[in-house]
KOLLUMVO-574128 format. One record per residue (C-alpha): residue in three letters; x, y, z. Coordinates in steps of 0.25 Angstrom, whole numbers. Layout:
KOLLUMVO-574128
ALA, X, Y, Z
...
//
This chain:
KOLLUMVO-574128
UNK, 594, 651, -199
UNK, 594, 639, -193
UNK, 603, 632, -184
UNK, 604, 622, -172
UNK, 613, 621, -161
UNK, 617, 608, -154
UNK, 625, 611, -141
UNK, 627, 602, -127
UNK, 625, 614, -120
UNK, 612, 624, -118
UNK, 608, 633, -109
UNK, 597, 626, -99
UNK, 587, 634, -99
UNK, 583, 635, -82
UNK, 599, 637, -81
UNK, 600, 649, -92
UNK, 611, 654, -98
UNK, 625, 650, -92
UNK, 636, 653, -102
UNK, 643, 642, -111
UNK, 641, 637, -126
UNK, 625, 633, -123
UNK, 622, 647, -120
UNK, 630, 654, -131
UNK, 622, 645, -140
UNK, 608, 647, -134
UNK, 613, 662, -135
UNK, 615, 660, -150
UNK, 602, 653, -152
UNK, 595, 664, -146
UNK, 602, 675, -155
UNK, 600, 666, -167
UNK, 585, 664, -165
UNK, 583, 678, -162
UNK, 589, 680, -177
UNK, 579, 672, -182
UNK, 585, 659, -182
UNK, 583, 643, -181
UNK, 590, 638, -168
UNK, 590, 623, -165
UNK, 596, 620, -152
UNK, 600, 605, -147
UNK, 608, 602, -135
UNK, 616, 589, -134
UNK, 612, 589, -119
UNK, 598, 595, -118
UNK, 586, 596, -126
UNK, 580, 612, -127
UNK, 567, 615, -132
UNK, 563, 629, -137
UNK, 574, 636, -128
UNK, 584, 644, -136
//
């Protein structure tokens, strides 16, 4: 399965997890990748590379 997200908001990785809809979503990519799955992430603010 693939799928992308595309979100203003993501958790910054040297800040961890603070609540809110970027951390459900980097919750469900984790969930989704551990089931095997394709997780594109793009933030409209930041740029992430290989941190999911």
């Amino acid at each position: 399965m693939k799928i992308a997200f595309l979100t203003p908001e993501y958790p910054y990785p040297n800040t961890g997890n603070s609540g809110g809809i970027g951390t459900s979503i980097k919750n469900l990519a984790q969930g989704l990748l551990a089931q095997g799955g394709m997780i594109s992430l793009t933030s409209t603010k930041y740029q992430y590379n290989n941190y999911v």
